[in-house]
N, C-alpha and C positions, 0 to 999 in steps of 0.2 A: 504494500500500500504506500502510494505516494504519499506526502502531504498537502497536496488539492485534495486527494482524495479523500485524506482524514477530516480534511477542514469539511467538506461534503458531506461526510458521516457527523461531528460534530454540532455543524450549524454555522459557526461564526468563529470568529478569528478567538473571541475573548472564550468562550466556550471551552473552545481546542485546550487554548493558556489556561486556563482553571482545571480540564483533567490531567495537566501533563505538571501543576505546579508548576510552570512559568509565567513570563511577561509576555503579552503580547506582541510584543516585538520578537521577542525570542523565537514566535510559530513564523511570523513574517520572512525572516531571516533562512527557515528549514524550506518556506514555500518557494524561497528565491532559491534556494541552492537544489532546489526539486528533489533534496532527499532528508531523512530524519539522519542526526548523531546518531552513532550506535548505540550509546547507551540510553538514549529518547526512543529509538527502535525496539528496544526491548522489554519496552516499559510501555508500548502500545495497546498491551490486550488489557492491562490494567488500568490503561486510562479510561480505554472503550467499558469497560465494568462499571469506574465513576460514575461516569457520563451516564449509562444506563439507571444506576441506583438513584443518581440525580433527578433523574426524570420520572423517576416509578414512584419517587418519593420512599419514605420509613415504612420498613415493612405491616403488615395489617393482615391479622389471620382471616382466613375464607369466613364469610358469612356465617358455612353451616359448619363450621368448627363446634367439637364439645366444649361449652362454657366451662371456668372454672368452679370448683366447688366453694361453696358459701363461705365467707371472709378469707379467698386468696383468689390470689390476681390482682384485678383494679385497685388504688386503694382510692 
């Protein structure tokens, strides 16, 4: 995957910089050189995870989950 491509995947430049913990500038600079550092390369599926949990939001059990039993769980 290039970094068009990831910016693509992403959304935006600032997006990108926020799962990769960098500066914006920083993804600018991978998108000019038309390829990732290698160690920005290898930290790609973990960015794309962020990204995704970022978007799914905090997890949330299914609807028809078994509730907890009376005074555990929620407080």
């Amino acid at each position: 995957m290039t970094p068009d491509e990831a910016m693509q995947f992403f959304g935006s430049q600032n997006k990108m910089a926020w799962a990769f913990g960098v500066t914006p500038p920083a993804v600018l600079r991978w998108r000019r050189s038309g390829k990732f550092p290698a160690r920005r390369e290898y930290e790609l599926p973990v960015a794309i995870e962020r990204h995704k949990t970022r978007l799914e939001g905090p997890y949330k059990p299914p609807e028809d989950a078994i509730p907890a039993p009376e005074g555990q769980g929620e407080a």
